[in-house]
N, C-alpha and C positions, 0 to 999 in steps of 0.2 A: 693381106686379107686377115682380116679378124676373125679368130676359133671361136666361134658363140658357147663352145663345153669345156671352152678353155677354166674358168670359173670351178667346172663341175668333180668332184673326187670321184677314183675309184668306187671310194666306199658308198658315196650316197647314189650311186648311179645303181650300184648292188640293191642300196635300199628301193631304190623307184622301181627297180625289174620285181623284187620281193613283191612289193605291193598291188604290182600287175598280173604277176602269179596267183594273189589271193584270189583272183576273179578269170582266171583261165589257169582251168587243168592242162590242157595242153603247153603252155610257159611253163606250169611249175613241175611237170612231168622234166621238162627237158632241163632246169635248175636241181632238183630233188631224184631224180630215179635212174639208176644204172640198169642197163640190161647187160650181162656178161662183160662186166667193166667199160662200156663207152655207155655216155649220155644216150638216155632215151630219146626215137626218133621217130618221124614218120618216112624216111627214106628219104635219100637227096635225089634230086631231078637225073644227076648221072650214074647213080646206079644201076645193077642189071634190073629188069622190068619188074622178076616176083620178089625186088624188096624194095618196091616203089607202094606206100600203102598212105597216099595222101587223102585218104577216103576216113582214117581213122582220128585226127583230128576234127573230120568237120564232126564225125562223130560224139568225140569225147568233148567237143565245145557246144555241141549242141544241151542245153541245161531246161531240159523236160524235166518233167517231174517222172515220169516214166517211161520205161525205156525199152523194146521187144526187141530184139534183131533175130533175123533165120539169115545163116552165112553158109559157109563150107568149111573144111574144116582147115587150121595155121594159115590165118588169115591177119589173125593180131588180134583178134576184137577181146577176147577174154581178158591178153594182159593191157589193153585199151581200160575195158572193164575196171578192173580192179587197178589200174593205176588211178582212172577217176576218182573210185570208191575209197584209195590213200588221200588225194586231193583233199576229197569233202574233210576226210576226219581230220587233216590238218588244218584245213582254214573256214571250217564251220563251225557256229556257235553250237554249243551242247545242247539244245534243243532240236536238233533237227535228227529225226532217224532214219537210218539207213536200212538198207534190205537188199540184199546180194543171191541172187540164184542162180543153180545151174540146171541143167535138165536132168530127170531121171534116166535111170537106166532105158526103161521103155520107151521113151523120147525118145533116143539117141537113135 
């Protein structure tokens, strides 16, 4: 049987994942961001249940221009949040700006 990525390097295979990253936070989260030294995750299917959180990539791939959520609270969403908000400043042009909020005291 013939390997059809027989052809294909290490390296450039690196480069194609790169460039699939530049268009999903979610890829380049799990290429680029450590949480307590293991690659960022959204939880594997066999994990115990409260660290199964496959809800936060549809999140952080969903590309609204704005974004509300009401959660509870260690949930993930915030470092969801701000792993996004690393995304953009990595692989967006310098015109676009950002804006990051959290709630006030009186919210909370």
């Amino acid at each position: 049987m013939i390997d059809p990525w027989a052809h294909v390097s290490s390296h450039s295979m690196d480069e194609a994942v790169d460039l699939l990253a530049q268009r999903s936070p979610a890829l380049w989260a799990r290429r680029r961001r450590r949480l307590r030294g293991l690659p960022y995750g959204f939880g594997a299917s066999d994990a115990p249940l409260h660290q199964q959180r496959p809800f936060l990539r549809l999140m952080m791939e969903d590309q609204s221009t704005v974004k509300v959520y009401r959660k509870p609270r260690q949930v993930g969403v915030s470092e969801s949040s701000v792993t996004e908000v690393l995304w953009c400043m990595d692989t967006a042009d310098s015109s676009r700006t950002l804006v990051y909020t959290l709630p006030s005291t009186k919210l909370v």
